[in-house]
C-alpha positions as CSV (number, residue, x, y, z in Angstrom):
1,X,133.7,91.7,97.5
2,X,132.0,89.6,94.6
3,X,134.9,90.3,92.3
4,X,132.2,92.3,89.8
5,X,130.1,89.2,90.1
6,X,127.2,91.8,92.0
7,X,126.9,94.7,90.4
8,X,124.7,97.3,92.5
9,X,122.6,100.3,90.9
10,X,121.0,102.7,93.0
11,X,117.4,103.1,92.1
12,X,115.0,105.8,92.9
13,X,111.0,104.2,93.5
14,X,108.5,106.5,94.4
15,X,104.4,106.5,93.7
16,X,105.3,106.6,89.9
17,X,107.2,103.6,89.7
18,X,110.8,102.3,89.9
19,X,113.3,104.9,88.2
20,X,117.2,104.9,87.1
21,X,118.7,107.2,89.3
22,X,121.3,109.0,86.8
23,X,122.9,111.5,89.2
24,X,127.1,110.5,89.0
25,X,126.2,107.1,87.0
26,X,126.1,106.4,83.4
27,X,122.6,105.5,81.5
28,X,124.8,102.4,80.5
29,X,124.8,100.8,83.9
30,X,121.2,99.7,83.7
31,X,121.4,98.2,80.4
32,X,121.3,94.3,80.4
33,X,124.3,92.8,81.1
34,X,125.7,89.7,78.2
35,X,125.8,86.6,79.9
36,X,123.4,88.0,83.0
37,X,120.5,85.8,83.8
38,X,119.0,86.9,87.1
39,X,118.0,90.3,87.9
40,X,117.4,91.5,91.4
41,X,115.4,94.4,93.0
42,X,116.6,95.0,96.7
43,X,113.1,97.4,98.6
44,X,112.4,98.6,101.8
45,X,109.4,97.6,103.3
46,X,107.9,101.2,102.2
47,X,109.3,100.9,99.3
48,X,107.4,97.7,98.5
49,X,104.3,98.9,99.9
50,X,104.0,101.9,97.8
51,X,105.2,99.9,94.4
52,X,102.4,97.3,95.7
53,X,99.8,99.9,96.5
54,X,99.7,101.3,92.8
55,X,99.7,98.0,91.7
56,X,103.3,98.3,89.4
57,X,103.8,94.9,87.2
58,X,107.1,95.3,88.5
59,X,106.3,93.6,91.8
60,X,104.5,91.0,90.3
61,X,106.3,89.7,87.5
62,X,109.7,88.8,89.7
63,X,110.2,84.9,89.4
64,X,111.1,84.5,93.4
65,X,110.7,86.9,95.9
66,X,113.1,86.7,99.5
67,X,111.5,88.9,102.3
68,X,114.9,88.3,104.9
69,X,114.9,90.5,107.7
70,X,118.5,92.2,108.5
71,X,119.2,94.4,112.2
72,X,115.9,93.9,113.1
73,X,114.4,95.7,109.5
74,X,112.6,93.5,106.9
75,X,113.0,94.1,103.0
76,X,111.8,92.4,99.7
77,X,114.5,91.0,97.6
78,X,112.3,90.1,93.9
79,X,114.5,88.2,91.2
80,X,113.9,88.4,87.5
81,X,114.9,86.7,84.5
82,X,115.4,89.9,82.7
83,X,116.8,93.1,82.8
84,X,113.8,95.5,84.5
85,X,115.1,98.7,82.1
């Protein structure tokens, strides 16, 4: 749809932190891309809470943060200047 202009990577977060998830990808998709200057971390509501409730630097050191609410569901969209891996 973005003609490779969004590239998507499925993430796993739990009450450790934010985690590649590896299974049927490649190590090499989360590495930063040449030319990429925004970064972006797509969370559930949950998802945010329990990053938020362990207090991970990852929630905290996004430059903007979007909290748009889609069917009736709210999420947390935090953009980056750098690769989060």
């Amino acid at each position: 749809i973005s003609d490779s202009e969004v590239k998507v990577r499925d993430v796993i977060v739990d009450e450790n932190g934010v985690w590649k998830r590896l299974y049927q990808s490649s190590d090499k998709w989360y590495e930063a891309q040449e030319g990429q200057q925004e970064y972006f971390l797509l969370l559930s509501v949950g998802e945010y809470d329990t990053l938020a409730a362990i207090e991970n630097s990852i929630v905290y050191s996004a430059v903007r943060e979007y909290t748009p609410v889609l069917n009736n569901l709210q999420y947390h969209i935090l953009v980056y200047d750098h690769n989060i891996f």
